[in-house]
C-alpha positions as CSV (number, residue, x, y, z in Angstrom):
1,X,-29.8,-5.4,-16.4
2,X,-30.5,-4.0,-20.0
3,X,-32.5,-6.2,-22.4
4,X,-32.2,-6.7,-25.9
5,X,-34.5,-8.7,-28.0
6,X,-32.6,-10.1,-31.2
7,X,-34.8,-11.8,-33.7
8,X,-34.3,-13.7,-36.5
9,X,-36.3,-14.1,-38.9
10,X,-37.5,-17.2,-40.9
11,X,-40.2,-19.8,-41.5
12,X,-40.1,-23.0,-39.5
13,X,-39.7,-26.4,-40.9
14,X,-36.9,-28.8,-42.5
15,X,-38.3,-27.8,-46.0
16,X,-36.5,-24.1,-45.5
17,X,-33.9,-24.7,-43.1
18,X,-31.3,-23.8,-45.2
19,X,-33.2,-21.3,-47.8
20,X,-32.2,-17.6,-48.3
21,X,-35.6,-16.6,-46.4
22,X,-33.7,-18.2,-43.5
23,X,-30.8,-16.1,-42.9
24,X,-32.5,-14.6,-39.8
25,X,-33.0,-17.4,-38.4
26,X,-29.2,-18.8,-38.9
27,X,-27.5,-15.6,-37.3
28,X,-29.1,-16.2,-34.1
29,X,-28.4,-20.1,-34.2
30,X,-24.9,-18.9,-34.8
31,X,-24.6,-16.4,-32.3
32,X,-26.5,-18.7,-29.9
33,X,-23.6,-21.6,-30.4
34,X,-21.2,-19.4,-29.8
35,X,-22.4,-18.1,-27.0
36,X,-23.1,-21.7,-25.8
37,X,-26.7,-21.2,-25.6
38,X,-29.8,-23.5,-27.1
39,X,-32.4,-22.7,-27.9
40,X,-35.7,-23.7,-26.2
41,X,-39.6,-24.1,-27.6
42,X,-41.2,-21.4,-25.9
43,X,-44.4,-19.2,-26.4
44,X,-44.3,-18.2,-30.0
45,X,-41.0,-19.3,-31.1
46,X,-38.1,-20.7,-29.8
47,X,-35.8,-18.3,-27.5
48,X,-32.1,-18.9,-26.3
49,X,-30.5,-16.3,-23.7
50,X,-27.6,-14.8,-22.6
51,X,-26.0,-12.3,-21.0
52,X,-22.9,-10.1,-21.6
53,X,-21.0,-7.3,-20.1
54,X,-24.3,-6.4,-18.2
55,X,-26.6,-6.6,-20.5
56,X,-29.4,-9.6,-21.4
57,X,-29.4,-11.0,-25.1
58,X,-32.9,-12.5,-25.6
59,X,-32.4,-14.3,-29.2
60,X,-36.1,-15.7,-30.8
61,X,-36.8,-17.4,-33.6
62,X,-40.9,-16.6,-34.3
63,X,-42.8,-20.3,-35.1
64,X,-45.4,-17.9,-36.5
65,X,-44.3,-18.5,-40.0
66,X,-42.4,-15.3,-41.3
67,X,-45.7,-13.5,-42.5
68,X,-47.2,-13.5,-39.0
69,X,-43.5,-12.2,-37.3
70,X,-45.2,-9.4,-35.3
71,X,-46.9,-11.0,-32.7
72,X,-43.9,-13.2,-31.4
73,X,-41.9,-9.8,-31.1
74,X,-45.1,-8.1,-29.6
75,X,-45.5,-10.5,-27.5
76,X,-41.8,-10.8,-26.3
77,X,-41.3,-7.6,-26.5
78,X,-44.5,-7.2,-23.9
79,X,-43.9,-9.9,-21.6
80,X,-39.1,-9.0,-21.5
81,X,-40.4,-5.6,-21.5
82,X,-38.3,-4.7,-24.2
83,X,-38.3,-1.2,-25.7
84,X,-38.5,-1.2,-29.5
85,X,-35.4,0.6,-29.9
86,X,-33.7,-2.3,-28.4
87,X,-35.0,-4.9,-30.6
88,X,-33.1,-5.8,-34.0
89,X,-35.2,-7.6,-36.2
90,X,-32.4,-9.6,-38.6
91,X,-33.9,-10.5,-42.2
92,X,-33.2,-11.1,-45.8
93,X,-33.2,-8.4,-48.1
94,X,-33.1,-9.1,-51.7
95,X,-32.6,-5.2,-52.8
96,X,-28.4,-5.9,-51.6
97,X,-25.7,-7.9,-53.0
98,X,-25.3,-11.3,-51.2
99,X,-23.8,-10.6,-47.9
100,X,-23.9,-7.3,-47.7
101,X,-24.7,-5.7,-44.8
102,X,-27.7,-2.5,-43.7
103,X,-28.9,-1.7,-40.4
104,X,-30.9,0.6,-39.8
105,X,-33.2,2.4,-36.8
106,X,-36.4,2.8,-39.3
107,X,-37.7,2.4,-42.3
108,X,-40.1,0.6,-44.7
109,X,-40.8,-2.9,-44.8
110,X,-39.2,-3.0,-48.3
111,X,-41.7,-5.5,-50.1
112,X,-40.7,-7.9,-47.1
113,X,-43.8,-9.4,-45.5
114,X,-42.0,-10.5,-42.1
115,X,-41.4,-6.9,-41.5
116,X,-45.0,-5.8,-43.1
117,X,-46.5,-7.4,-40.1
118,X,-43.8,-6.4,-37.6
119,X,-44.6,-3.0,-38.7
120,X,-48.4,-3.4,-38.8
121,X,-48.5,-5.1,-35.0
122,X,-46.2,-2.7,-33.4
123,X,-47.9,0.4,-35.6
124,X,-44.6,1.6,-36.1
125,X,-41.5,1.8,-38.6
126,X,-39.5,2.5,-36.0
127,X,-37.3,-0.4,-34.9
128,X,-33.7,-1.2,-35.5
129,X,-33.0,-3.9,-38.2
130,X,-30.9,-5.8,-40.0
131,X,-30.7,-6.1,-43.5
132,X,-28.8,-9.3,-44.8
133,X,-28.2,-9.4,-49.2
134,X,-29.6,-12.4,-50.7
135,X,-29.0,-10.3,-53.7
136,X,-31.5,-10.2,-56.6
137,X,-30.4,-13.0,-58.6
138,X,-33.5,-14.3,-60.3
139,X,-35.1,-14.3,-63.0
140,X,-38.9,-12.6,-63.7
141,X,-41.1,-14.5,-62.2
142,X,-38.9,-16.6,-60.4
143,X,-38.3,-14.7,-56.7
144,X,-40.5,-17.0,-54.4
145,X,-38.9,-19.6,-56.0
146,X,-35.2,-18.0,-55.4
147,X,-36.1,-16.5,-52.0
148,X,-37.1,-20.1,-50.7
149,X,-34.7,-21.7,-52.4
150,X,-31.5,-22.9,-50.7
151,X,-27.9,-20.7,-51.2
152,X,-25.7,-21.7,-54.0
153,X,-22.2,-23.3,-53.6
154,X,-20.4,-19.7,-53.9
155,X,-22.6,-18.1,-51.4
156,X,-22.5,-21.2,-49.2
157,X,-17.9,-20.8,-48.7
158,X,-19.0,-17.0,-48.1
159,X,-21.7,-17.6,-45.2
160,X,-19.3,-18.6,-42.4
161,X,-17.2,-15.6,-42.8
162,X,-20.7,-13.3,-43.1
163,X,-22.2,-15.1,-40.0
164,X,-18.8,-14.1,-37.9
165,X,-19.5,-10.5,-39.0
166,X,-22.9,-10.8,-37.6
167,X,-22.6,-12.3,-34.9
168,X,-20.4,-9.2,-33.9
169,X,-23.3,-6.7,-35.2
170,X,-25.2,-8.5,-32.5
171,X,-23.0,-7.9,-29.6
172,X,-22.2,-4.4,-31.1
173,X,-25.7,-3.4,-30.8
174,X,-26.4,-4.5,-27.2
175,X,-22.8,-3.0,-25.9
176,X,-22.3,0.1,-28.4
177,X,-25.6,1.0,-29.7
178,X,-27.3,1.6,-32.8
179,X,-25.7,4.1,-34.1
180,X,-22.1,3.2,-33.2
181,X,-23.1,-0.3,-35.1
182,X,-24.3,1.4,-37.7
183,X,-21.0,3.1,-38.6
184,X,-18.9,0.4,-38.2
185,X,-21.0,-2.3,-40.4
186,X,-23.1,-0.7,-42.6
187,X,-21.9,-1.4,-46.5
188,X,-19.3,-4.3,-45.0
């Protein structure tokens, strides 16, 4: 059976639950409940699993704190046996409008210091991710403050619509590939 590892991204911890930094983490809890999955403390993170049409859907949520993301995905990457181009590393991206979606099969780490250490662990660029708009909507000085900070009430009527769309980027990229997922999502 094929393996995919999905992870989201996100810093354990009441205090950011529900922050922008987060978003990673609140597509897999989505796609895990609707998959009927939970999600269970494991090494590194928490993981949830499931399979479909064939293929196995490992979702992980690092406890490594977001800066220190590349050795949970090393690590389950390692031990799942998981190539890299069948991981999708799901993250915030303040560089997009809220919402808006950009996957992509390489790249930089974009100022973002989840994937700066994904990238300096796995001494690579290339792996598939996805990009998720927080949008840029802060004033100098103020984006730690914005990025940990929790989505406003606009944003907050938009996310369940958002998280439907991603939860189908999910399943897209384990049953159609990365570059058929690519096409379809990419700007929506």
């Amino acid at each position: 059976m094929k393996k995919f590892l999905i992870v989201g991204l996100g810093n354990i911890g009441s205090e950011y639950v529900n922050t922008r930094h987060n978003i990673g983490f609140k597509i897999v809890d989505y796609v895990a409940s609707k998959h009927d999955v939970s999600f269970e403390t494991a090494k590194l993170g928490a993981v949830a699993e499931f399979s479909i049409k064939g293929r196995k859907l490992i979702l992980l949520k690092p406890n490594t704190y977001m800066n220190l993301s590349g050795k949970a995905v090393q690590y389950w990457m390692q031990k799942e046996n998981i190539a890299k181009e069948n991981v999708l590393v799901i993250t915030d991206d303040l560089n997009l409008a809220f919402g808006t979606i950009r996957i992509k099969s390489k790249g930089s780490d974009g100022g973002h210091n989840g994937l700066k250490n994904i990238q300096l662990i796995l001494n690579s660029t290339e792996y598939p991710r996805f990009r998720f708009g927080i949008s840029d909507a802060f004033k100098k000085g103020q984006q730690v403050d914005y990025v940990l900070g929790e989505w406003d009430e606009v944003e907050k009527e938009k996310l369940p619509e958002r998280f439907k769309l991603a939860k189908e980027i999910v399943e897209s990229f384990a049953l159609a590939g990365l570059n058929e997922t690519m096409n379809c999502y990419n700007g929506k």
